[in-house]
N, C-alpha and C positions, 0 to 999 in steps of 0.2 A: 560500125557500118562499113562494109565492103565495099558500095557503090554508091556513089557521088550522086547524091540526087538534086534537083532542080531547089534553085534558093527559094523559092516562094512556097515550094512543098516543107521543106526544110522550119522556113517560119512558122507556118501550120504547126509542124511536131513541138517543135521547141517552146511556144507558148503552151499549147497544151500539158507536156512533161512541167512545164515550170509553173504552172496552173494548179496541177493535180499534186505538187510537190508542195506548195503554200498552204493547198486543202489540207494536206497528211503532215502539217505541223516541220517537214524537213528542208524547208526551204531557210534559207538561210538572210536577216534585212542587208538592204545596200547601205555599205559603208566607205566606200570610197578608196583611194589608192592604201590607207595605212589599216590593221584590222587592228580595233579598238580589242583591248585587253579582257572587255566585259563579255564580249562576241567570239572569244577564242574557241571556246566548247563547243558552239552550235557551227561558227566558221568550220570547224574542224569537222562536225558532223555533215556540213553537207557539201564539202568536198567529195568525202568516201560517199556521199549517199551517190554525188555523180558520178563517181570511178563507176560505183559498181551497177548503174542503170547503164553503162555507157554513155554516159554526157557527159565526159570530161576530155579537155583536151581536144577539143576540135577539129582543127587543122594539124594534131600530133597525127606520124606515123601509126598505123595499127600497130603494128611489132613494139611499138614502148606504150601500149595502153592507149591510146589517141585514138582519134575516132575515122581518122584517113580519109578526113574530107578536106576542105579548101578555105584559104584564106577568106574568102566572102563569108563562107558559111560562119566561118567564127564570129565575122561583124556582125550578123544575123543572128549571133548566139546574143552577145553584148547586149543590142541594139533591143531584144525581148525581156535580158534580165533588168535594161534600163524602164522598160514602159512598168514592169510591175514591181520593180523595185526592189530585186534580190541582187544578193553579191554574185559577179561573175565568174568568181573564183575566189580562193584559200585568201590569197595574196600576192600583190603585187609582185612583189621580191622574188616570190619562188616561179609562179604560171607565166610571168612576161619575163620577167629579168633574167633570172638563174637558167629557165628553161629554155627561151631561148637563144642565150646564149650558149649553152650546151650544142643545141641543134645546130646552130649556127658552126662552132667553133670548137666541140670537142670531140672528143675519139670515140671511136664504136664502144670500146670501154667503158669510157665517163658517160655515154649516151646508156649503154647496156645497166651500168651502175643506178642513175640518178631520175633517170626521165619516171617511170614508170612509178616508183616510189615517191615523188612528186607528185604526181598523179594523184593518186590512193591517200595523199595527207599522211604517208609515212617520212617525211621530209617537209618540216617546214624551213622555210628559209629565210634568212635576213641579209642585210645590205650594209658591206662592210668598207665603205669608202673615203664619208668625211671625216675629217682630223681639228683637234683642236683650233691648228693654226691652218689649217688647209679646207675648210668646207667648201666654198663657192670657188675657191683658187686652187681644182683636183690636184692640177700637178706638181702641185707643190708639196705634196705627200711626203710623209719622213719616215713612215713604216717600215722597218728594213724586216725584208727576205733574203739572208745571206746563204747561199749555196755551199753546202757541206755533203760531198758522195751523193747518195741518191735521195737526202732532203735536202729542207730547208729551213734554218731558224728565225723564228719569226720573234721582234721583238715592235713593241710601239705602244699608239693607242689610237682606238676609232671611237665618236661621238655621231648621236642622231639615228644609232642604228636601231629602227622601229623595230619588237618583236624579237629583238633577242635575246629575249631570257627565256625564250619559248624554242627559239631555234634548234634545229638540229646540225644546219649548216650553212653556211653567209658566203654570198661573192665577196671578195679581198682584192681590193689593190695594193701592192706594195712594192719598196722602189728594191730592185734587185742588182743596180750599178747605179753608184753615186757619181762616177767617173760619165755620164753621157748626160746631155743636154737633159735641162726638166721634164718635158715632154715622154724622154724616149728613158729607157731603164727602169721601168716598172711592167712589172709581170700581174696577173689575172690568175686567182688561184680559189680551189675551193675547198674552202675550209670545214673540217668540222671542228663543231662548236665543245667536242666533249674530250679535247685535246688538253692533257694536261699543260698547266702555266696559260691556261686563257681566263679571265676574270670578270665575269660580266654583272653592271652597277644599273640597278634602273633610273631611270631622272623623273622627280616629282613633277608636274608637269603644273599650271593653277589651274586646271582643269580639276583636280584631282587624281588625274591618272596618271600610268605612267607606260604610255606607247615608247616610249625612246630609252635607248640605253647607252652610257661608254660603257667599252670595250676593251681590256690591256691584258696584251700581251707579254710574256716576260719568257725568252728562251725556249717558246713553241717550236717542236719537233714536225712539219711540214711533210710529208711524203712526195718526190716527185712528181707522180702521179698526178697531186692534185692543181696541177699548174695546168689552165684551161690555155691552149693558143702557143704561141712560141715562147720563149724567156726573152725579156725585155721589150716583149710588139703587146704588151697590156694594154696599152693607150686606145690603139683602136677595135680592141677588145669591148674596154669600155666605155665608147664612144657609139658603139655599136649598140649597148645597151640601154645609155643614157636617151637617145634617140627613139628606144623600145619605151621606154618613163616618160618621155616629154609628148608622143605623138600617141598616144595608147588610148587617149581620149574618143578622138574619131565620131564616127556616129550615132555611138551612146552619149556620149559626151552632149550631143547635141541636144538628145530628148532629155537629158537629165536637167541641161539646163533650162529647157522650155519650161519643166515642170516646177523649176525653181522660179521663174519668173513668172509665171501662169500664178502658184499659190501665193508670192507677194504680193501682189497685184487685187485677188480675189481677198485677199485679209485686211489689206489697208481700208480702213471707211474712216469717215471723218475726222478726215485731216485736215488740218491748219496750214496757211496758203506755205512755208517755209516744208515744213516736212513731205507737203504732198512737191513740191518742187526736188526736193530732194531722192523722192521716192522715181518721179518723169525721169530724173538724170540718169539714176540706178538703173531703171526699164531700157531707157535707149539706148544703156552703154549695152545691157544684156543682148537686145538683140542688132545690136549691131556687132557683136562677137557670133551670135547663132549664125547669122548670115556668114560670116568669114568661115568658122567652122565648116560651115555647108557647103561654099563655093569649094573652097580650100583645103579642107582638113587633111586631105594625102597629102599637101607640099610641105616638106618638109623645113622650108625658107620660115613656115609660119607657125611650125611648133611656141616658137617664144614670144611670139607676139600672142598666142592665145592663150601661151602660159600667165604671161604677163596680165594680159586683160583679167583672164580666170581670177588671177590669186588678189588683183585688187577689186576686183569685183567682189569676190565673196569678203571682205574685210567688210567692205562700205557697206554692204547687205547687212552683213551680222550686227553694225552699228547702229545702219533705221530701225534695222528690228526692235533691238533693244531702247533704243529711243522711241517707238511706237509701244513698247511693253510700259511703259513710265516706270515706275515706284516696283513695279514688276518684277523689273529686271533683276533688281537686287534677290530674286528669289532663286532657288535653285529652278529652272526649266532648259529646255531644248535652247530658246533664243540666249538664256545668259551663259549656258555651253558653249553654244556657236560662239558668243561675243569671244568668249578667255580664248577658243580653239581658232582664231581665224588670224590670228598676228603671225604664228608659227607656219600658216600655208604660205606668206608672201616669203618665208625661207625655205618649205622642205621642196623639193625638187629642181633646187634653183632659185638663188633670190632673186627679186624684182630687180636691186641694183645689175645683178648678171645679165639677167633676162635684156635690159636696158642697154648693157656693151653690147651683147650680142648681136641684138636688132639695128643698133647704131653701125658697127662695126663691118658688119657679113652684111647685111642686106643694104641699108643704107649707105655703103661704104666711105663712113666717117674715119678719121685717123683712131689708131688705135689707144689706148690709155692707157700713160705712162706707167710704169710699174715702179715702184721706190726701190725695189734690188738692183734694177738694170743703170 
């Protein structure tokens, strides 16, 4: 689309197109920030089905495949595939994270290279950040990119990375001077995944799947090239992106959750005075997050306190459920999924305990928490 048109014409189209795309079997279900392993095929199919209508990439540049409209309009994209319930995109890792970061932060080159092929689901991507001993504590990273002529060799390991046995290539933090404060000497790089000496292990998950993977590296040959940003200013590379993952929710975010507490609500019937009390707390807590979301959702101060609410919400949820299932539960369904899958969200993006400094720390401006190295 050449011209910017009005947001409320825009919704018009965009429910329609995603209407008529659900009719014609190419629409793709909503699955949330990680794409479940079962969903790959059709995820896959209806990214290109959007490259190639033009509904992809929104707010991209025309010149990299995007559609050269505006930030709103993408909220507006979000905010229709949340009322009907389709994915918004491929994946998280590559349409918010990888891509823009790129835009953000890398060269006409890497933009000319990667954006477009993202686009089109010629590029899937995964998220190469947490470490054994480093998930919640990034900078404590041990990854070494050591600079040799015009690469770099890469040795370590990453854990948690969702989709990479599918990837074709992962954002990489890794510390590139062991000689500078934690924080600083780690560089932002993009890796492919089809580099030889890379190893990637999937993790059985008790769900039965297996979304997540480690990652080990052993004397991976690096291109300069692929170093997004300056060498050694990684940190607020991916600080830049982390902030793309934690705030990405927005205004879909919101209807999704309405629609989450609208069907709890309308499925609980005779309950017993404990469970239906339990169920009031659930409700409350939900929208008294819809509300913050609503007033708030651009401040950036409340990313982790919505994080935070989110990821215990959805635990306590997946438990009445399953306690409203009885004898049920124990069977395979939707609720005893949810129940195994909802431990694992109060860790991936940030666990509750971080979420917890953070809010304490920054916003609250509590004293900070002692660290046992220092």
């Amino acid at each position: 689309m050449a011209e910017v048109i009005a947001l409320n014409e825009f919704r018009v189209q965009a429910a329609e197109f995603i209407r008529d795309a659900i009719d014609s079997g190419d629409a793709c279900p909503a699955y949330g920030a990680i794409l479940p392993p079962s969903l790959y095929e059709r995820a896959m199919h209806w990214q290109r089905f959007c490259f190639e209508k033009n509904w992809a990439g929104v707010h991209w540049p025309i010149q990299y495949g995007g559609m050269g409209l505006n930030p709103p309009h993408n909220v507006v994209w979000h905010e229709e595939c949340a009322v009907a319930e389709v994915a918004p995109y491929l994946n998280l890792q590559g349409l918010v994270l990888a891509g823009e970061a790129i835009l953000r932060s890398g060269t006409e080159e890497q933009k000319e290279r990667f954006l477009r092929p993202t686009l089109r689901n010629e590029i899937l991507w995964c998220q190469l950040f947490s470490e054994p001993g480093a998930g919640s504590d990034l900078a404590g990273l041990q990854t070494s990119a050591v600079s040799d002529g015009d690469q770099f060799i890469l040795n370590g390991q990453k854990v948690w990375s969702s989709n990479a046995q599918f990837a074709q290539f992962g954002i990489l933090m890794a510390r590139t001077d062991n000689n500078q404060p934690k924080h600083k000497g780690i560089s932002f790089f993009l890796l492919d995944m089809t580099l030889e000496g890379i190893e990637v292990r999937p993790i059985k998950q008790m769900t039965g799947d297996s979304e997540f993977c480690e990652v080990f590296f052993d004397d991976v040959s690096i291109p300069a090239d692929c170093l997004l940003g300056e060498v050694n200013q990684g940190w607020g590379v991916a600080m830049a992106v982390l902030e793309d993952e934690r705030g990405g929710a927005g205004s879909a975010g919101v209807i999704s959750l309405r629609k989450r507490l609208e069907l709890m609500a309308n499925n609980a019937t005779a309950l017993d005075t404990v469970k239906a009390e339990r169920l009031t707390r659930i409700l409350n807590r939900g929208k008294a997050l819809q509300s913050l979301m609503e007033r708030r959702g651009g401040d950036p101060l409340i990313a982790p306190v919505a994080k935070l609410m989110n990821s215990e919400l959805g635990y306590d949820e997946a438990q009445l459920n399953s306690s409203l299932q009885g004898a049920d539960a124990m069977l395979n369904s939707t609720s005893t999924e949810n129940l195994l899958y909802s431990p694992g969200m109060r860790i991936a993006g940030g666990s509750s305990e971080i979420q917890r400094n953070i809010i304490g720390e920054r916003i609250l401006g509590l004293p900070r928490e002692p660290q046992p190295s220092e």
